[in-house]
ChimeraX commands (.cxc) that place a marker at each C-alpha (Angstrom):
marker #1 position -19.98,-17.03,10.57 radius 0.5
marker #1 position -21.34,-15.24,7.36 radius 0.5
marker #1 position -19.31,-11.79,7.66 radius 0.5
marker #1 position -15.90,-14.34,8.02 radius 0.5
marker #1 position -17.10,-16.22,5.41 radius 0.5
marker #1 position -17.53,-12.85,3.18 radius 0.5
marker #1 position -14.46,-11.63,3.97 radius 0.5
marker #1 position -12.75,-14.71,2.69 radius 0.5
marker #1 position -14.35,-14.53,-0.25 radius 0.5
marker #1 position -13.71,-11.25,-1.15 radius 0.5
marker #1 position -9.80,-11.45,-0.09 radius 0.5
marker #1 position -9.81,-14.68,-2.38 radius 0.5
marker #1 position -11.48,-12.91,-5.34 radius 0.5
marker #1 position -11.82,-9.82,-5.37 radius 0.5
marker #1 position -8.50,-7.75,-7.38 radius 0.5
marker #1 position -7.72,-4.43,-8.88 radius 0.5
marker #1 position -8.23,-4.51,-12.60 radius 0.5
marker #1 position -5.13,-5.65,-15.16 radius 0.5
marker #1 position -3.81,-2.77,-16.70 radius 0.5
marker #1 position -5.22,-3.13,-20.09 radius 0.5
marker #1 position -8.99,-3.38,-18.13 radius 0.5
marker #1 position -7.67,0.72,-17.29 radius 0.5
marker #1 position -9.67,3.34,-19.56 radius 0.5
marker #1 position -7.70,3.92,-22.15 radius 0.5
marker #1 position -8.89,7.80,-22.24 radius 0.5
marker #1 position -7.85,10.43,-19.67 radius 0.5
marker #1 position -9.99,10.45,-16.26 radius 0.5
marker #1 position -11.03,14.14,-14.85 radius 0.5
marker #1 position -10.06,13.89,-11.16 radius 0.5
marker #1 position -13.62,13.58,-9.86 radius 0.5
marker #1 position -14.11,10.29,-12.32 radius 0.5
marker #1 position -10.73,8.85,-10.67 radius 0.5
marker #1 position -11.44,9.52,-7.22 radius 0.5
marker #1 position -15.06,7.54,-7.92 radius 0.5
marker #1 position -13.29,4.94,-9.87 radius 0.5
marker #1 position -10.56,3.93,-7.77 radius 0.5
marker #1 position -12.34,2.43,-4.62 radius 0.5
marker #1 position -13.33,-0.36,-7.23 radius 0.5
marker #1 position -9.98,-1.17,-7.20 radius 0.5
marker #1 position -9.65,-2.05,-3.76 radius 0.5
marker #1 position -11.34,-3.97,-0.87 radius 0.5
marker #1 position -12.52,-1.50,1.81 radius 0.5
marker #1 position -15.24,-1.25,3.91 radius 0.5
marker #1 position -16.44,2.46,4.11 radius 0.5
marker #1 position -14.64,3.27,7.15 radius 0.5
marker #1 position -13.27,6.21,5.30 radius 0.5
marker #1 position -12.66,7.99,1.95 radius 0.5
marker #1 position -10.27,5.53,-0.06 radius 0.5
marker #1 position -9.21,8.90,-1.80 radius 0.5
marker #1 position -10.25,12.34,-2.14 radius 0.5
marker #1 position -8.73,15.08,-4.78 radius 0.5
marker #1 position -6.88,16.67,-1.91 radius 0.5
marker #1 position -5.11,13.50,-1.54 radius 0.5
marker #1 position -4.44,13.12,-4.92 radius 0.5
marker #1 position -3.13,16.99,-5.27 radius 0.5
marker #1 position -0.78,16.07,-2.45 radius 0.5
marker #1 position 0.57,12.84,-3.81 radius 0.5
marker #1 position 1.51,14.89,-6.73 radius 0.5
marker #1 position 3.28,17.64,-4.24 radius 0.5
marker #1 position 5.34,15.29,-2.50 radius 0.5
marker #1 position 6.09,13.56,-5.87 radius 0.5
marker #1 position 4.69,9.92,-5.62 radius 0.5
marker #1 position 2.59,10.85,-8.19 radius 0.5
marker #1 position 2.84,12.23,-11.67 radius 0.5
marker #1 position 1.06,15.30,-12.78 radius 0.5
marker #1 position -2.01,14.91,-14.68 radius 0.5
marker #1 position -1.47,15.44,-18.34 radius 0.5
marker #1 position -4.02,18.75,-18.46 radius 0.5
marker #1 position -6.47,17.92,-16.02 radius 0.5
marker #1 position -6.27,14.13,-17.05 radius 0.5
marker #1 position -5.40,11.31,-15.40 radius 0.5
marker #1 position -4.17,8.23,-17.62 radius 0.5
marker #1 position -3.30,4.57,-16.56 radius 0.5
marker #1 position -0.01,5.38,-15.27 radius 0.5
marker #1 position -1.81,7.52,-13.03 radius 0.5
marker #1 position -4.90,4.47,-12.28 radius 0.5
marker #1 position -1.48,2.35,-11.63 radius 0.5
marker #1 position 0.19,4.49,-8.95 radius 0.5
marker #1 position -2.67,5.59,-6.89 radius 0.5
marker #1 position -3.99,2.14,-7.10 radius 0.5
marker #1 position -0.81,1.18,-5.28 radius 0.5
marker #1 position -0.61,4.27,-3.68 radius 0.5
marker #1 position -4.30,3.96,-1.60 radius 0.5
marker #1 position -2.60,-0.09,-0.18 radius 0.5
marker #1 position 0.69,0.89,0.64 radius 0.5
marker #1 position -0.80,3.54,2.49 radius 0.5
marker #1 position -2.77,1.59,5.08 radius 0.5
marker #1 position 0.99,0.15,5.98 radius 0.5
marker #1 position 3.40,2.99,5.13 radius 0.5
marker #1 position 4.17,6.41,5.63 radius 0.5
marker #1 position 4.29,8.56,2.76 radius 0.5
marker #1 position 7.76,8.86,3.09 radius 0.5
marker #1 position 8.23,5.38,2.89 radius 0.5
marker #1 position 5.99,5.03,-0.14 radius 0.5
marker #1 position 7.58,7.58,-2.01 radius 0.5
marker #1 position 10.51,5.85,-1.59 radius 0.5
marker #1 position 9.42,2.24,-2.35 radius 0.5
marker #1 position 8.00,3.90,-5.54 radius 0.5
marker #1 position 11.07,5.74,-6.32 radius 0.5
marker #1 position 13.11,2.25,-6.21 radius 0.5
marker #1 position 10.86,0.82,-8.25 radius 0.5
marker #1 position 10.41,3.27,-11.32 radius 0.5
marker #1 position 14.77,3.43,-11.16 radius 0.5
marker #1 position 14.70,-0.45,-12.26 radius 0.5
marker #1 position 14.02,0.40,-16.22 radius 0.5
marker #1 position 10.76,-0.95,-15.84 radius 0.5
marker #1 position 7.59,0.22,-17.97 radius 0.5
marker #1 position 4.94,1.35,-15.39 radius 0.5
marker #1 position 2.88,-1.08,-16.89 radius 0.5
marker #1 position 5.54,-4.01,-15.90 radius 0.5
marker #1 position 5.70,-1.98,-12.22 radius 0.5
marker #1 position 2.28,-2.33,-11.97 radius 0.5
marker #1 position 2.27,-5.91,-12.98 radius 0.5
marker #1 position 4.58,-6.82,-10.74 radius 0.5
marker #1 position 2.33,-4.86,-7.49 radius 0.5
marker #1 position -0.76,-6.77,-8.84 radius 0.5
marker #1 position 0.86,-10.29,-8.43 radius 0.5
marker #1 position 2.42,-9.53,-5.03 radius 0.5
marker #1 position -0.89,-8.25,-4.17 radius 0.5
marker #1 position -2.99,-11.48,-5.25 radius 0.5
marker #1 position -0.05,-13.84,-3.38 radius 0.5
marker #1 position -0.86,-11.77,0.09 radius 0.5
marker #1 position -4.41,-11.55,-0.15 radius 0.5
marker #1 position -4.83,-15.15,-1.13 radius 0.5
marker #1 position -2.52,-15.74,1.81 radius 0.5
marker #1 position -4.57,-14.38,4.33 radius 0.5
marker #1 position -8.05,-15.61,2.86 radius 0.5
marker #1 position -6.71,-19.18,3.35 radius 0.5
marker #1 position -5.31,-18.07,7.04 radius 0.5
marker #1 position -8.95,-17.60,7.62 radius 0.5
marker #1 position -11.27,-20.06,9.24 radius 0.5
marker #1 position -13.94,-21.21,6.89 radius 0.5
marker #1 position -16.43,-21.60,9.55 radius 0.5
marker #1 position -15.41,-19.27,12.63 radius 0.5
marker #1 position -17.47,-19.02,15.53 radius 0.5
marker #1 position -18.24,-15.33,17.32 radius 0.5
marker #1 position -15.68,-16.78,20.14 radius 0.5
marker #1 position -12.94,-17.44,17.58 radius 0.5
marker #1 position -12.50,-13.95,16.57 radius 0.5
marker #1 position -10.57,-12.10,19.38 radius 0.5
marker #1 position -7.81,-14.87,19.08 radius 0.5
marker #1 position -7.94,-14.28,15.15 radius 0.5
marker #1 position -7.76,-10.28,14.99 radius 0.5
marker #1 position -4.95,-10.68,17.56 radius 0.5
marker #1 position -2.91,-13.49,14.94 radius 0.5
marker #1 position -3.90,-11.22,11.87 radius 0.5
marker #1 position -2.82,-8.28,14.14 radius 0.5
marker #1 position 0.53,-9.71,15.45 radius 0.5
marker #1 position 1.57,-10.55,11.57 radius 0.5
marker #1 position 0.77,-7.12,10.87 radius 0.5
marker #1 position 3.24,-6.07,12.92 radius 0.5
marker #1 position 5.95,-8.74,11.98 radius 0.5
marker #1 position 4.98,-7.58,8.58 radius 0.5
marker #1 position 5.75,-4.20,8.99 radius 0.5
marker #1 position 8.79,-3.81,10.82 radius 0.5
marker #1 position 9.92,-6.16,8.56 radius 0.5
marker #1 position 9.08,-4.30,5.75 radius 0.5
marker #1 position 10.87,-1.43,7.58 radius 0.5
marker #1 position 14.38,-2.50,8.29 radius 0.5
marker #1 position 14.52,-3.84,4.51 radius 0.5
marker #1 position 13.34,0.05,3.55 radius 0.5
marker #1 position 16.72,0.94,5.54 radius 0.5
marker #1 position 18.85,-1.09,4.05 radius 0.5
marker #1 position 17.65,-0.24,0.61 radius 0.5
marker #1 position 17.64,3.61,1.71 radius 0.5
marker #1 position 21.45,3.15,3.08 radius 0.5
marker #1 position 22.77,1.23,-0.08 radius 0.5
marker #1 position 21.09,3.98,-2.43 radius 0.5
marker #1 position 23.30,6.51,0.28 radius 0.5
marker #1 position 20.06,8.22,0.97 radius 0.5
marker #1 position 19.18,8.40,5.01 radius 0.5
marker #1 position 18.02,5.79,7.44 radius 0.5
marker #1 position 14.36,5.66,8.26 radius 0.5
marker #1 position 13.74,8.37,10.60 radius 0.5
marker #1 position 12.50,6.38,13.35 radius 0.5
marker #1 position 16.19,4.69,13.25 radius 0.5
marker #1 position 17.47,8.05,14.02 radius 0.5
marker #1 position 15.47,9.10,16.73 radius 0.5
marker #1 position 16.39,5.72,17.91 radius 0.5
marker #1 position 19.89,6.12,17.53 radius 0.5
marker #1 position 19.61,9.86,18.60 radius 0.5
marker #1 position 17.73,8.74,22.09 radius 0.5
marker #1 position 20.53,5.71,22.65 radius 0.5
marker #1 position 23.82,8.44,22.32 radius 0.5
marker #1 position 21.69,10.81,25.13 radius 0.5
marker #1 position 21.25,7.82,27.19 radius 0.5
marker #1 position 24.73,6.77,26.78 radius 0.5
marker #1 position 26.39,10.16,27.79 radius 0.5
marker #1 position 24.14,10.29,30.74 radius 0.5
marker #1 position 25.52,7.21,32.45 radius 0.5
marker link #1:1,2 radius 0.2
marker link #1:2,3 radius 0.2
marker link #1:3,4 radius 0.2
marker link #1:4,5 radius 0.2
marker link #1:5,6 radius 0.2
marker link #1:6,7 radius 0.2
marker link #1:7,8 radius 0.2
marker link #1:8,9 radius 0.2
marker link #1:9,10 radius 0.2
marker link #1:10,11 radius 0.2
marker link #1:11,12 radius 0.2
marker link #1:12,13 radius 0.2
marker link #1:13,14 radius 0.2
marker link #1:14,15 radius 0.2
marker link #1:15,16 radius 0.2
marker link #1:16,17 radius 0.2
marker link #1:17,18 radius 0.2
marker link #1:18,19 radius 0.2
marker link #1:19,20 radius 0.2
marker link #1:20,21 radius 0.2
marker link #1:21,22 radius 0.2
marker link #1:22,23 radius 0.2
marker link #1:23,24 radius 0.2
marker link #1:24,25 radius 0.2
marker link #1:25,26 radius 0.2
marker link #1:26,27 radius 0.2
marker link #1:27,28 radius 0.2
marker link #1:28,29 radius 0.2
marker link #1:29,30 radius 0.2
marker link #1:30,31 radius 0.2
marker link #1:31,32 radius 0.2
marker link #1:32,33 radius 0.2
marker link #1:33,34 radius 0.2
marker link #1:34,35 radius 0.2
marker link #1:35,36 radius 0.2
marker link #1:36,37 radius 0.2
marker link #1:37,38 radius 0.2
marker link #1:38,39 radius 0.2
marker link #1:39,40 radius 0.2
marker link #1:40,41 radius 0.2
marker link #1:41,42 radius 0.2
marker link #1:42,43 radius 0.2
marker link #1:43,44 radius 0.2
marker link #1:44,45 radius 0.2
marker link #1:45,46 radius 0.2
marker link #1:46,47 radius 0.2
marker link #1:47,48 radius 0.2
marker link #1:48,49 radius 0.2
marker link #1:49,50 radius 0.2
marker link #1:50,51 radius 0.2
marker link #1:51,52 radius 0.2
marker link #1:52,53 radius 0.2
marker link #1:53,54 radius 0.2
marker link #1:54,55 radius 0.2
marker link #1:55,56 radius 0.2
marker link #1:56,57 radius 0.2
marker link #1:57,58 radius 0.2
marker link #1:58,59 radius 0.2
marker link #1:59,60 radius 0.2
marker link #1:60,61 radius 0.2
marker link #1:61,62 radius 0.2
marker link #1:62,63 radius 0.2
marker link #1:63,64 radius 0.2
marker link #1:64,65 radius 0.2
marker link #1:65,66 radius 0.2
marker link #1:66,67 radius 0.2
marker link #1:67,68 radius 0.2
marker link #1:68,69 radius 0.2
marker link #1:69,70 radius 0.2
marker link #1:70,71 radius 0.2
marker link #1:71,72 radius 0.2
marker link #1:72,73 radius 0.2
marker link #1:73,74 radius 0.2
marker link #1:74,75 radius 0.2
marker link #1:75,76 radius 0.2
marker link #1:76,77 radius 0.2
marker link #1:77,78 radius 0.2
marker link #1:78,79 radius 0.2
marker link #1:79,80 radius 0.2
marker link #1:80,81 radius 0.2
marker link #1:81,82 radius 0.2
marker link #1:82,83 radius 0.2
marker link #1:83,84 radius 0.2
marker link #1:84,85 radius 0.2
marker link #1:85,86 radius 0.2
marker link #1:86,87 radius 0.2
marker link #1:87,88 radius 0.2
marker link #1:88,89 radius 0.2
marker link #1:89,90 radius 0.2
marker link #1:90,91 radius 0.2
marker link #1:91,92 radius 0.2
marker link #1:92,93 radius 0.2
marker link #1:93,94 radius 0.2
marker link #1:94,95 radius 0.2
marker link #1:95,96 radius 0.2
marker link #1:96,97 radius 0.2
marker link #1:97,98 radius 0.2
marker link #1:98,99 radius 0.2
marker link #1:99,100 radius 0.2
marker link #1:100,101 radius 0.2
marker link #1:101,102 radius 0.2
marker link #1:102,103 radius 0.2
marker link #1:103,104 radius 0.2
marker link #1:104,105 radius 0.2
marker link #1:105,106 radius 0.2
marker link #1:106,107 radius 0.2
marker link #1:107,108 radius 0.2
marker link #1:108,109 radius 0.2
marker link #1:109,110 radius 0.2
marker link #1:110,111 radius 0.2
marker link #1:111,112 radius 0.2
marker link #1:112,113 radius 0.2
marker link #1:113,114 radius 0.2
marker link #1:114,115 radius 0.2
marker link #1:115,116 radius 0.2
marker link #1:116,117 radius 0.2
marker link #1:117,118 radius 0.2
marker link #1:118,119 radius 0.2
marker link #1:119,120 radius 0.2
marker link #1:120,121 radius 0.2
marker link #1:121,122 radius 0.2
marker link #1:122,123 radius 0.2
marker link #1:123,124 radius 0.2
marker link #1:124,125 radius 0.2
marker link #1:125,126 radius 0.2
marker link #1:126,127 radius 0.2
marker link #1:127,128 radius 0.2
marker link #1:128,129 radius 0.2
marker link #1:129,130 radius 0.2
marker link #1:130,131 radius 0.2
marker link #1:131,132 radius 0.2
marker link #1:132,133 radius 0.2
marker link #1:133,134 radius 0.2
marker link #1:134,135 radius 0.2
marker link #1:135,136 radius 0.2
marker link #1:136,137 radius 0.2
marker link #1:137,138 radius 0.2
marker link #1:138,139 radius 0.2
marker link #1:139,140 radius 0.2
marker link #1:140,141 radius 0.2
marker link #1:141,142 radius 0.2
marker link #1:142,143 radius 0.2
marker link #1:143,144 radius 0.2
marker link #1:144,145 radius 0.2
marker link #1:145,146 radius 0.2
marker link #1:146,147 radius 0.2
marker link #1:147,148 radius 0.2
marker link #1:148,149 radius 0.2
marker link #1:149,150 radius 0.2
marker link #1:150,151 radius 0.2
marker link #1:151,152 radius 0.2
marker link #1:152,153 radius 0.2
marker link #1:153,154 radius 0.2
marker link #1:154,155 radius 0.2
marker link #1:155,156 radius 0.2
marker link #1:156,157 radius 0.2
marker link #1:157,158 radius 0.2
marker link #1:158,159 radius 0.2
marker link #1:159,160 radius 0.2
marker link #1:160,161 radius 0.2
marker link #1:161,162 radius 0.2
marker link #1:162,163 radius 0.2
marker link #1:163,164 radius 0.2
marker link #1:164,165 radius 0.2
marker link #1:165,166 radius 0.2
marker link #1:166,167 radius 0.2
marker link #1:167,168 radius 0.2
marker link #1:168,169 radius 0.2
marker link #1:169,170 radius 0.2
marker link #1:170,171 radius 0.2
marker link #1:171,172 radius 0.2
marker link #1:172,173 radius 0.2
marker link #1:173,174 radius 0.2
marker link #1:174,175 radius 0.2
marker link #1:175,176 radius 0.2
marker link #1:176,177 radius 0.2
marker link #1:177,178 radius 0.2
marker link #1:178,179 radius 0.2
marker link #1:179,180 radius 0.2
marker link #1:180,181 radius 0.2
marker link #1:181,182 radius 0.2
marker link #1:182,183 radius 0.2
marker link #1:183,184 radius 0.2
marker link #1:184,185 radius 0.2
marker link #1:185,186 radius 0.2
marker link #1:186,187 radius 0.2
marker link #1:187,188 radius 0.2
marker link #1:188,189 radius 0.2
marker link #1:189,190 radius 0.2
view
């Protein structure tokens, strides 16, 4: 199937650029929000990123401000990572991640290293968890598996952001205290 086959392909091959392949002069916001959806495989369901998005990053501080009304490669580097962990994460959650990661004495350049290599190992992953010659009957089965690792992925992904959050002595994911909150009314009930 040529659109499984593409896919593939693309998840094999196609990555956001290194950091030195950044501009090395500032971007105005309307040349990053056109330049950053070359950083990242989509498919035009929806705007990667807008300026509203980027002028709330910066409000709920996952984002640097732009130096004037520029935008340099520290700025590339976070909303590059920014517009992935999004599809999976909450802001919240992202902010956090981000925060973690900029407390470890790294250079944002090593950070962004670091998300670019982690990135490569899961897309290359999943390319080679794809069938190389799928028929149109194969793919319920296979949105199902990619969907069903998603998931595994993700909560996952959410009990370690609780642990980190409750050895930094910040709060517990907030679904964990709804959880929590919904298990002590139960509890006094019976």
């Amino acid at each position: 199937m040529e659109e499984l086959h593409e896919l593939r392909e693309r998840m094999s091959r196609q990555r956001p650029v290194e950091w030195e392949a950044f501009p090395d002069i500032g971007l105005y916001m309307d040349q990053v929000v056109s330049y950053l959806p070359r950083q990242l495989i989509h498919y035009g369901e929806s705007e990667l990123l807008t300026s509203a998005m980027v002028n709330n990053y910066i409000k709920d501080g996952l984002l640097p401000r732009a130096e004037g009304k520029r935008y340099s490669r520290v700025h590339l580097g976070y909303l590059t990572a920014i517009c992935v962990l999004k599809q999976v994460l909450s802001v919240k959650e992202t902010k956090g991640l981000l925060a973690i990661g900029s407390q470890r004495k790294s250079t944002p350049e090593e950070l962004y290293a670091y998300f670019c290599r982690q990135l490569d190992a899961a897309l290359t992953e999943t390319a080679e968890s794809l069938p190389e010659d799928g028929e149109e009957e194969d793919l319920p089965r296979l949105a199902l598996t990619l969907a069903l690792r998603s998931y595994a992925d993700r909560l996952a992904c959410q009990r370690v952001l609780d642990i980190m959050a409750r050895r930094a002595g910040g709060e517990e994911h907030p679904g964990k205290r709804k959880e929590k909150a919904g298990r002590s009314t139960r509890n006094s009930g019976e």
